[in-house]
C-alpha positions as CSV (number, residue, x, y, z in Angstrom):
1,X,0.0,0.0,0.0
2,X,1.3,3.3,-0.6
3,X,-0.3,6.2,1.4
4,X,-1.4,9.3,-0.7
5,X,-0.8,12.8,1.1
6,X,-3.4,15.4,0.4
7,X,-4.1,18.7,1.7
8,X,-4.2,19.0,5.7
9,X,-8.2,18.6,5.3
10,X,-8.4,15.8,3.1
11,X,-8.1,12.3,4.1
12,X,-5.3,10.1,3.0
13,X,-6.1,6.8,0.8
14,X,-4.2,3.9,0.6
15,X,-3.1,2.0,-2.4
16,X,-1.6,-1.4,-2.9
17,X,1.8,-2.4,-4.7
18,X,3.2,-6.2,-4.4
19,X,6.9,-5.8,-3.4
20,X,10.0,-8.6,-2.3
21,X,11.1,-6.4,0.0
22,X,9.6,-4.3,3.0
23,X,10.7,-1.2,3.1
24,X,12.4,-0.1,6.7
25,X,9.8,2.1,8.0
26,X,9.6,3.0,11.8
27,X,8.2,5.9,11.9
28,X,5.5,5.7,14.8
29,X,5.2,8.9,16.3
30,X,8.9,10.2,17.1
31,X,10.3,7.4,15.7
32,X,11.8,7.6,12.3
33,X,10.5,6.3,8.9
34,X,13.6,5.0,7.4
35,X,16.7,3.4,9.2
36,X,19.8,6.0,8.0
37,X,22.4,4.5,6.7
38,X,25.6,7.0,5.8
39,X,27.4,6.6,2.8
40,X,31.2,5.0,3.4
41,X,32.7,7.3,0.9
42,X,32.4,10.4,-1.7
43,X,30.3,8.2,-4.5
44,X,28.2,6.0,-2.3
45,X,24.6,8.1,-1.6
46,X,23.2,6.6,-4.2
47,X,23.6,2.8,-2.9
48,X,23.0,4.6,0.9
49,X,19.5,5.7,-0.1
50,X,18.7,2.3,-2.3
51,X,19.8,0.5,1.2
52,X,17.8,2.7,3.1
53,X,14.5,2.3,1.3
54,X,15.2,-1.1,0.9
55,X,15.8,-1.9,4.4
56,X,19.3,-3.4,3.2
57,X,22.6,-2.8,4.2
58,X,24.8,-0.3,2.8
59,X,27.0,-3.0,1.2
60,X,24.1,-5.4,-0.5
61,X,22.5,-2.8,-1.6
62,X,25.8,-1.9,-3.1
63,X,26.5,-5.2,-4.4
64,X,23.5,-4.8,-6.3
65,X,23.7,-1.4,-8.5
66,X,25.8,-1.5,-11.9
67,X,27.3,1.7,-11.5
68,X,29.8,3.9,-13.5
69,X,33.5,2.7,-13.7
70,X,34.0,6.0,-10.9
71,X,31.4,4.4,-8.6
72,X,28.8,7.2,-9.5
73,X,24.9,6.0,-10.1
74,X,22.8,8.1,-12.7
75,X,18.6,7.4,-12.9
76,X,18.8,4.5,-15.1
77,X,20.9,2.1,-12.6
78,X,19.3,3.7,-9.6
79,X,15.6,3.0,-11.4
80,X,17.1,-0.5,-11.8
81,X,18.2,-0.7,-8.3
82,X,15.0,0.3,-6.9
83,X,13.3,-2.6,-8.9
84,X,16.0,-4.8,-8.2
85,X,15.0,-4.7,-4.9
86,X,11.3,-4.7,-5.6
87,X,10.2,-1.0,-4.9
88,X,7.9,0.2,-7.0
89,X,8.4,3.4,-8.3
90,X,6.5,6.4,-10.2
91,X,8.9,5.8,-13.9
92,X,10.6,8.5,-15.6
93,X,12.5,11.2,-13.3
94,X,10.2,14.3,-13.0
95,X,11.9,17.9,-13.1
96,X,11.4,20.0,-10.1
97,X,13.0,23.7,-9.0
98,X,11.3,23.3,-5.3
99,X,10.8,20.9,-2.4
100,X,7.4,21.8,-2.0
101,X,6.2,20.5,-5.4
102,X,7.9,16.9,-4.3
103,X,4.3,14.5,-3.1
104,X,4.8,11.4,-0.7
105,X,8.2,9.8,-0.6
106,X,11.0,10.4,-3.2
107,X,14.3,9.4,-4.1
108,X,15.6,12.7,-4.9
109,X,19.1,14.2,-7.1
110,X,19.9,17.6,-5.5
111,X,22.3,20.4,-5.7
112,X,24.3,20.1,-9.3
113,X,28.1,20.9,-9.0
114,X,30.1,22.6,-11.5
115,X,30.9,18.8,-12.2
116,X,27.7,18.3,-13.6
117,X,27.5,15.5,-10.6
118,X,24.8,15.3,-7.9
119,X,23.6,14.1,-4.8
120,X,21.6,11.1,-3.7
121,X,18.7,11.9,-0.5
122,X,15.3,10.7,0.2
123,X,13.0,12.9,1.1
124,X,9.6,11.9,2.8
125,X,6.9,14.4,2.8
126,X,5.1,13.3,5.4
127,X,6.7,13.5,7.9
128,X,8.7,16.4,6.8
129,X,12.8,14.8,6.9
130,X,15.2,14.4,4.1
131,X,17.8,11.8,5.0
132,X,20.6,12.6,3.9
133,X,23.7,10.0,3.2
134,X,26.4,12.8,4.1
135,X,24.3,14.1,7.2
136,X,26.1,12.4,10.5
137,X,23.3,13.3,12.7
138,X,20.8,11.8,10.9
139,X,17.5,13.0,8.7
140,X,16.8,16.4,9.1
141,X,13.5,18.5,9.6
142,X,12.9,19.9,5.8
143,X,13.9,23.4,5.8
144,X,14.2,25.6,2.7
145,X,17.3,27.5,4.5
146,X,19.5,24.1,5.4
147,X,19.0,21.6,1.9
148,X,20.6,21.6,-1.3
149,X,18.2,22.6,-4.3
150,X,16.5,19.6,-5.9
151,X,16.7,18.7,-9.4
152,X,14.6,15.8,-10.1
153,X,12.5,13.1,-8.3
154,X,11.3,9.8,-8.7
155,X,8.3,9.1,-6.1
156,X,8.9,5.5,-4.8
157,X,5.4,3.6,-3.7
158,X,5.3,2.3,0.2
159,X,3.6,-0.3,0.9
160,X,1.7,-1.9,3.7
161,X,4.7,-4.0,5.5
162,X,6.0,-1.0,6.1
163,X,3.3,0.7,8.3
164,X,4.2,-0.6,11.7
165,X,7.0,-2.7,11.0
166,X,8.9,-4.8,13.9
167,X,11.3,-1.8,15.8
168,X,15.0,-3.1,14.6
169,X,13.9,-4.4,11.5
170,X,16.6,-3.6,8.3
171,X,20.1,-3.9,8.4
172,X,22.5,-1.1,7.9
């Protein structure tokens, strides 16, 4: 099931999607949604937030993604990833200038570098937080004045393992 967000006066609906594997979802009043996993070096958000919506470790998610000969992951191999590990997910990247235009929970590439390279985070709507591979002290509260610009989103379907799953449950 994935939970649709609507206005603060509308009710929420839920939708179902079959999936392998749960995703790590904890979040039960303080607790958080995902388990955060940090990234082990400068290329690795992109397996961090697979493993993190996965409820994976770090390294199988890892093991899992073809990525570029420099360890970098572009859409296509983390739209691959994301079914390789069963996650249903809303298709084509979307285009967006503003966090506020993002719906429900998203895999999310932010803040282009003169590079051309970007960054890997999840953000979840609903309860606000971005977690962020690079952020030590965990997901942060969503806050216009402390997050990188977004770039493009892919929306990625929860289902209904995920609301009130066992405390402890993923691997990171």
């Amino acid at each position: 099931m994935r939970l649709l967000a609507g206005r603060a006066n509308e009710r929420c609906t839920l939708e179902t999607y079959p999936l392998r594997h749960r995703l790590t979802i904890v979040k039960l009043g303080d607790q958080l949604r995902f388990k955060h996993i940090l990234q082990n070096d400068t290329v690795s958000c992109g397996p961090a937030c697979i493993a993190m919506l996965a409820g994976v470790s770090l390294e199988t998610a890892a093991a899992e993604i073809d990525r570029h000969s420099n360890g970098k992951t572009d859409w296509a191999q983390m739209r691959v990833a994301l079914r390789t590990f069963g996650l249903e997910h809303s298709g084509r990247p979307k285009r967006v200038a503003d966090w506020a235009k993002i719906p429900a929970v998203a895999l999310v590439a932010c803040s282009r570098v003169a590079s051309g390279d970007w960054h890997w985070v999840i953000f979840d709507r609903f309860d606000g937080l971005i977690y962020d591979p690079l952020a030590k002290n965990g997901p942060r509260r969503f806050d216009v004045g402390n997050v990188r610009h977004p770039i493009s989103y892919l929306t990625v379907h929860r289902t209904k393992e995920e609301i009130g799953v066992a405390r402890g449950a993923g691997r990171g």
